[in-house]
N, C-alpha and C positions, 0 to 999 in steps of 0.2 A: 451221745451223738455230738459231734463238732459241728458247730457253723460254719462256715465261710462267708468272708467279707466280699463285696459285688462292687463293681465299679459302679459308678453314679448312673452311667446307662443304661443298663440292668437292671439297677432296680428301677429308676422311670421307666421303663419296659412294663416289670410285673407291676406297676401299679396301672400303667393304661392296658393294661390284661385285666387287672381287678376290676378297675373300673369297666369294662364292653363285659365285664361275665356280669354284673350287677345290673348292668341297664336291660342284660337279658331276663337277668331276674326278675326285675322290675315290671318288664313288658307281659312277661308271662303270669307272673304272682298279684299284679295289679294292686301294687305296694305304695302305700300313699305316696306322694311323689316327696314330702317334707321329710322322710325318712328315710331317704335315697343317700343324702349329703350327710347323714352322720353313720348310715352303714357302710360308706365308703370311705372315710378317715378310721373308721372301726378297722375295715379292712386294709387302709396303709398303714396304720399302728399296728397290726400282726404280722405285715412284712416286714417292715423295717425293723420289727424286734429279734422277729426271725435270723434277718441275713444282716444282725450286728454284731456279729463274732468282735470280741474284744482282740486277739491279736491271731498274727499268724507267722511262720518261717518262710519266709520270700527265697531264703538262702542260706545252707549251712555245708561250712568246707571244714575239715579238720587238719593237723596237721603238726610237724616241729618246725621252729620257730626259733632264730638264731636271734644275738642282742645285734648286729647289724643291720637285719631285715626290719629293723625300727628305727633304724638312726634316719634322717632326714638332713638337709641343707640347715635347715632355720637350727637343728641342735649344735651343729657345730658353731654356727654365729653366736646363738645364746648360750647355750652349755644346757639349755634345758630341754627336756623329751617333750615332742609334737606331736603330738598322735592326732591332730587335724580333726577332724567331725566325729571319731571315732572313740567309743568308748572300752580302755584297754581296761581289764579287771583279771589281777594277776593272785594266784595263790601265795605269794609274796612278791610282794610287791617291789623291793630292793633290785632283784632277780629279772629279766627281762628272757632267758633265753630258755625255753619248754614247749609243752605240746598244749595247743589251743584250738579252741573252737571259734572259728570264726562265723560268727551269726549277724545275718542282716531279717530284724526283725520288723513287721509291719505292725502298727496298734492305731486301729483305729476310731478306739476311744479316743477320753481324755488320754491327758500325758499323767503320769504315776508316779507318783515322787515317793514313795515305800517299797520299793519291788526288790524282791529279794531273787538271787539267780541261784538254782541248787543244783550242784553235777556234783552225780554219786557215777565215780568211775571203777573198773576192775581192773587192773593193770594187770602184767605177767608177770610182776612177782609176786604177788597173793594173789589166792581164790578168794578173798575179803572185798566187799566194795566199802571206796573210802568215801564219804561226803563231804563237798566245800561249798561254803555258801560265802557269797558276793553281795554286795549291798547297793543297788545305782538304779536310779530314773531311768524310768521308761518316755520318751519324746512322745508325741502323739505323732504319728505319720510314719517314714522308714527312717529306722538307726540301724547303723553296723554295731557291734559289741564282739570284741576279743574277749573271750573267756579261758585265760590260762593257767597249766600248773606248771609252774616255776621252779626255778632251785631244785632244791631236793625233794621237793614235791614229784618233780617228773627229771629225770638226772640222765636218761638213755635217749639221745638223737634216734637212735635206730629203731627202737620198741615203740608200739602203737598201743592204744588200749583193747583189751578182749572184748570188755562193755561197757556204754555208757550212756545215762541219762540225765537230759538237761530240764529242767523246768522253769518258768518265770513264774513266779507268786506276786502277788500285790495284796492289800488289805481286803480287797474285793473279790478274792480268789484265786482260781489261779489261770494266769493269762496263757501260757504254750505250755506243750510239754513235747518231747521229742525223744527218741533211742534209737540206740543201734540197732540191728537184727538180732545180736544176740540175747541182747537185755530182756528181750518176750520170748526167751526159750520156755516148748514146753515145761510142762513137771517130769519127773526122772515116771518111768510105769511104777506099778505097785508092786512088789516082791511078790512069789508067790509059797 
């Protein structure tokens, strides 16, 4: 089962729900009154643990992706690539023009300085899925991240992937995972 993370008023919401179901309790149970204040931090430590999902996908576009649709003003001044707030993580890195995932991801933990990004894709030209793993922090709050294959890694403008699945891992486990429709195909039936 997945969590979801709650806006701040939300969850002060369910904790003054906790708290008027408690004082009902209370009234009714005739519950010493000193045990009132540590059943009720009892019970915002089971929400708050509850609805603290470590991350989630705000936004995910896919797509191909030319070396132009990267260039910016500030490259041509410097000669260096600006990718601005954004974290571009490319299957070679040399290579700027491929088909990527563009993910704007929420973590509302800490920020994670080990996370590893795993996209095992199926292309159309094998029925094989290939895995690539990325290595980048995760911010605490919303970051975008470019996840792309490059170069020869992805070589057709035109072709799309058949399936594929992104995940974020951290030491701590694993923070998203996401797929396409086809990725959770059934199993084939049983012969008969």
């Amino acid at each position: 089962m997945r969590l979801r993370a709650v806006p701040v008023a939300e969850f002060w919401l369910w904790l003054k729900i906790g708290k008027l179901a408690f004082i009902r309790i209370h009234s009714r149970l005739k519950i010493i009154p000193m045990r009132l204040p540590a059943l009720f931090l009892l019970f915002a430590a089971l929400i708050s643990s509850a609805f603290a999902a470590d991350g989630r996908v705000v936004r995910l576009q896919t797509g191909y992706r030319t070396t132009a649709s990267f260039q910016r003003l500030s490259e041509f001044l410097t000669g260096r690539e600006n990718t601005g707030k954004e974290t571009v993580l490319r299957s070679q890195p040399a290579a700027r023009q491929g088909y990527y995932w563009f993910l704007r991801l929420e973590n509302v933990g800490a920020a994670l300085t080990g996370s590893t990004f795993e996209l095992q894709v199926i292309s159309p030209a094998s029925p094989e899925s290939k895995t690539f793993t990325f290595n980048a922090p995760v911010p605490h709050g919303t970051h975008v991240f470019n996840v792309g294959l490059t170069g020869s890694d992805w070589p057709d403008p035109e072709a799309a992937p058949v399936a594929w699945q992104l995940r974020v891992r951290s030491s701590a486990g694993e923070l998203i995972s996401t797929q396409s429709f086809l990725w959770s195909k059934p199993a084939a039936p049983a012969a008969k």
